[in-house]
C-alpha positions in Angstrom: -45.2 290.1 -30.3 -48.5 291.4 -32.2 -49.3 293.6 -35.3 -52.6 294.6 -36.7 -53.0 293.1 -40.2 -56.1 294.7 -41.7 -59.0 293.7 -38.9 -57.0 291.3 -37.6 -54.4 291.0 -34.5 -51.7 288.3 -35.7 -48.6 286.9 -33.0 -45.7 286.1 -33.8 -42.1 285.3 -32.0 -39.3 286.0 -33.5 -35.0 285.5 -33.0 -31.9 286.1 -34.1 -30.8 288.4 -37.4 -29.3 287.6 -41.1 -31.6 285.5 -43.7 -34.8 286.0 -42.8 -36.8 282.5 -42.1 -40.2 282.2 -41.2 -41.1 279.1 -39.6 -45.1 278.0 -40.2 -47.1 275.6 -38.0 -49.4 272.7 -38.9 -52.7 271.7 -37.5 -53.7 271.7 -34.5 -50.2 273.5 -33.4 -49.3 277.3 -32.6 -46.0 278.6 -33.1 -44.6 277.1 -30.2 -44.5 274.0 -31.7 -40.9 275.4 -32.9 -39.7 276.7 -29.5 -36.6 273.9 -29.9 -35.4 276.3 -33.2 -35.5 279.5 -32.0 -32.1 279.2 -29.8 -30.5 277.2 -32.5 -31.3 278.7 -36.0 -31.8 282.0 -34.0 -27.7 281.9 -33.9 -27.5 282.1 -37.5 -31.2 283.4 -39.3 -33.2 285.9 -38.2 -36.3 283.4 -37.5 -39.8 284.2 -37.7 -43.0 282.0 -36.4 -46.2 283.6 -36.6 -49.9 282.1 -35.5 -51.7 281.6 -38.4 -55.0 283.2 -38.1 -57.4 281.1 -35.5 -54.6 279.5 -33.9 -52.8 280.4 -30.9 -52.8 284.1 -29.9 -54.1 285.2 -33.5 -57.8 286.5 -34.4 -59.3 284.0 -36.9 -59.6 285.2 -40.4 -63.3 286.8 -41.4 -62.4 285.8 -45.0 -64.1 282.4 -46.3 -61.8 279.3 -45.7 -58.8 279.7 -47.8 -55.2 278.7 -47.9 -54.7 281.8 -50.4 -56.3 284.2 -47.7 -53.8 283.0 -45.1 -50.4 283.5 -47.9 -52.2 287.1 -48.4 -51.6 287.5 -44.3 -48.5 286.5 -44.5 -47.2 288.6 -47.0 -49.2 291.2 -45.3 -46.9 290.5 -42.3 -43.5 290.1 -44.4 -44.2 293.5 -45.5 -44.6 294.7 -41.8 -41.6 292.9 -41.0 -39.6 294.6 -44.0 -37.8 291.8 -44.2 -38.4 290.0 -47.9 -37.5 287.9 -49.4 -37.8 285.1 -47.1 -36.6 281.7 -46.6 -40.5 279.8 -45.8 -40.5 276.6 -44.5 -43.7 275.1 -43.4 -44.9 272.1 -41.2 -47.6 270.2 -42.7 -50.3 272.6 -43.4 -48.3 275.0 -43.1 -46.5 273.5 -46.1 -50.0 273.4 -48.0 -50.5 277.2 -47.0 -46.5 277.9 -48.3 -47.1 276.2 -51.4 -50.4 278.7 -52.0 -47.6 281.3 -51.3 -45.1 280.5 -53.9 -48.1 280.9 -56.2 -49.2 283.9 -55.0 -46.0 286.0 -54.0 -43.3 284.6 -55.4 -41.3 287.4 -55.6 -41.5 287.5 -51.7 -39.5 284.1 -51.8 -35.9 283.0 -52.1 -36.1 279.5 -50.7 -39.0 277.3 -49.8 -38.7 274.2 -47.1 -41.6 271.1 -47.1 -41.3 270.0 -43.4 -43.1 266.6 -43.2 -46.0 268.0 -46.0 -47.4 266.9 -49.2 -48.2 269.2 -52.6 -51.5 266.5 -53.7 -55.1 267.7 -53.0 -57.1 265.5 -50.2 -59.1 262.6 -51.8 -63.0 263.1 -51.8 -62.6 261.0 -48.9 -60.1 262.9 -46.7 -61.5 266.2 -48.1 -65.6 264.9 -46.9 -63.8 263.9 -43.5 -62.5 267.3 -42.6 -65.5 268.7 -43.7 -67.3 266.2 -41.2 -64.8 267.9 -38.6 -65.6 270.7 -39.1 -69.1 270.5 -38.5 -68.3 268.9 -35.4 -66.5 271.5 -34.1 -69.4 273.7 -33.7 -71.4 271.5 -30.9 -68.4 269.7 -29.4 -64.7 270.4 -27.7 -62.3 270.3 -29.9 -60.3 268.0 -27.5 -61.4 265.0 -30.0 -59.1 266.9 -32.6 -55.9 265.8 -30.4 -57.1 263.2 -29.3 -57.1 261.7 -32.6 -54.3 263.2 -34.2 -51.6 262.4 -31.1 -50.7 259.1 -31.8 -50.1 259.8 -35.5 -47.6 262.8 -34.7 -44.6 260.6 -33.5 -42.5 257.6 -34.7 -44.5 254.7 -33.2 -41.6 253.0 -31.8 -40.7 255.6 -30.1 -43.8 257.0 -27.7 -42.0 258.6 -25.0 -44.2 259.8 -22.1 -42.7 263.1 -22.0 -42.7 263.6 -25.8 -45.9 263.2 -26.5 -47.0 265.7 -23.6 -44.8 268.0 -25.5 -46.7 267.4 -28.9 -50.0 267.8 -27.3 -49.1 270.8 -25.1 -48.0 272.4 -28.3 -51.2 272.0 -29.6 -52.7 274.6 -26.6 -55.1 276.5 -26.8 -57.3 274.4 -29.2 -59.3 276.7 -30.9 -62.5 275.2 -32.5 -63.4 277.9 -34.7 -59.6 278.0 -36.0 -59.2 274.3 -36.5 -62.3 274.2 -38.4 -61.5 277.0 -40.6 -58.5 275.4 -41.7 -60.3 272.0 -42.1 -62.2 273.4 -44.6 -59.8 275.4 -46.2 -57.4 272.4 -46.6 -60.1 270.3 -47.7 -60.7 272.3 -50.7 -56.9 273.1 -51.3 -56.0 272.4 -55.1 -54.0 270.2 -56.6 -50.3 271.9 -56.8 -47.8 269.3 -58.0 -48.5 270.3 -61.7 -46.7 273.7 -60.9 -44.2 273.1 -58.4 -41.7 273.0 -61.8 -42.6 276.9 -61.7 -41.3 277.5 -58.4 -38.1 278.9 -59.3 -36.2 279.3 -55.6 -34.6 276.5 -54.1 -36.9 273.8 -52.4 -35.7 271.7 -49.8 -38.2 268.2 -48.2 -37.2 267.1 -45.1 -38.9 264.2 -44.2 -39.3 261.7 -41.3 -38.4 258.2 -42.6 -41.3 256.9 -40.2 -43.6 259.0 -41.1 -47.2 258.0 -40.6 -49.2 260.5 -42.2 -46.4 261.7 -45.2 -45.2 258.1 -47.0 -41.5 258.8 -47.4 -42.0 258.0 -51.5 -44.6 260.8 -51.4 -41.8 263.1 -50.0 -39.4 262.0 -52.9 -41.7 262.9 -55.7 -42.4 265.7 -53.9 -38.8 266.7 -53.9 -38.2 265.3 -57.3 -41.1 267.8 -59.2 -39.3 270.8 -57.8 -36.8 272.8 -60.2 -34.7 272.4 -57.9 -35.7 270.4 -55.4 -33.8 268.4 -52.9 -34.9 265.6 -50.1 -33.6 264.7 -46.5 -35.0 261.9 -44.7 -34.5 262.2 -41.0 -34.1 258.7 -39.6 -36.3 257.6 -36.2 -38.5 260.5 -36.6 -42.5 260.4 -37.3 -44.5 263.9 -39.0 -43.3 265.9 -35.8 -39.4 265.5 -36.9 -38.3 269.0 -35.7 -39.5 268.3 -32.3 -38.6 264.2 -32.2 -34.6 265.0 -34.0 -34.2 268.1 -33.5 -30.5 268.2 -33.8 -30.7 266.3 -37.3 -33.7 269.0 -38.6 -31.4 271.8 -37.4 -28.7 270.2 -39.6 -29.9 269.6 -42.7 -31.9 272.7 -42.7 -28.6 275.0 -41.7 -26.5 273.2 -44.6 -29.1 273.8 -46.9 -29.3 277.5 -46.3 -25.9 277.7 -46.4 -25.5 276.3 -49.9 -28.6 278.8 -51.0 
């Protein structure tokens, strides 16, 4: 499905009816990086996965890059949806962009999930390398994106073939414009762990314990800063959890909505 939001044409999929939950992708994915949730959550939640702008079927943003632009478009869709307040869980950078939503329409939100993402700024290193990116991504393919990224998506001691096709094809189309948009926009992300004590709904960080990208003790402070903050480690699973143990993410996430 599509909507117009301001100049832009945003895509989402949605399934199912009750608590609304809206289910956010992280970089270089689309929304179908959650196609093993819809028929399972769908049974319970009224779920909600939109392309952030840039990224699969959605326009990219003509605002400068901006993790705060992207929570305006999303409350900017929650409103077309009439549907808040939501339950917002995000993958990754889509956990950095939920995090800019708390701040920014909190009274939108009655539950917040951290999939396999972090509430720290990038180092001047990390931040300089997406930048770098970035500028790559105007001359060449953006196919040196995934490649790179791939092998850091599952648990390494678990590479099955027909897993990791699954990773990369939810990473189609690869947009270069889109990924560099939100490399720039992550890269000068602030600092939010000082005010996730603010946050006043629930907060749940599911984690991978093999996690290549997120150190599990990262997660755990994460968790432990909340209000009221809680963490699940999913065992055998790498940043892509929901898509590596999908039967463990659906649990913990359904008891934890249950209890909210």
């Amino acid at each position: 499905m599509k909507t117009q939001i301001g100049t832009k044409t945003l895509a989402w999929t949605e399934a199912g009816s009750g608590t609304p939950l809206v289910l956010v992708h992280g970089l270089p994915f689309q929304r179908g990086m959650w196609a093993g949730q819809f028929p399972v959550l769908g049974k319970k939640f009224r779920v909600l996965a939109p392309d952030l702008p840039g990224f699969g079927e959605s326009d990219l943003s003509s605002a400068a890059p901006s993790l705060d632009a992207w929570a305006d478009d999303l409350a900017s869709l929650i409103e077309h949806w009439n549907c808040g307040p939501v339950v917002l869980a995000g993958h990754s950078m889509g956990g950095y962009m939920a995090l800019a939503f708390a701040r920014r329409h909190g009274a939108l939100l009655r539950g917040l999930v951290m999939v396999a993402s972090r509430s720290g700024a990038d180092t001047a290193e990390a931040a300089a390398n997406r930048r770098s990116v970035a500028t790559r991504l105007r001359t060449e393919s953006p196919e040196f994106v995934a490649e790179a990224m791939l092998p850091r998506m599952l648990d390494s001691s678990s590479h099955a073939p027909d897993l990791l096709r699954s990773v990369r094809e939810f990473m189609n189309p690869l947009r270069a414009e889109g990924i560099a948009w939100a490399q720039r926009a992550i890269a000068d992300r602030i600092d939010s762990t000082n005010g996730l004590g603010a946050i006043a709904v629930p907060a749940l960080v599911v984690a991978g314990e093999r996690d290549a990208i997120i150190p599990l003790e990262e997660s755990g402070i994460l968790a432990a800063n909340f209000r009221h903050g809680r963490l699940e480690v999913i065992e055998k699973a790498g940043h892509m959890l929901s898509v590596e143990q999908p039967k463990a993410f659906h649990a913990v996430v359904e008891r934890w909505l249950g209890e909210i």
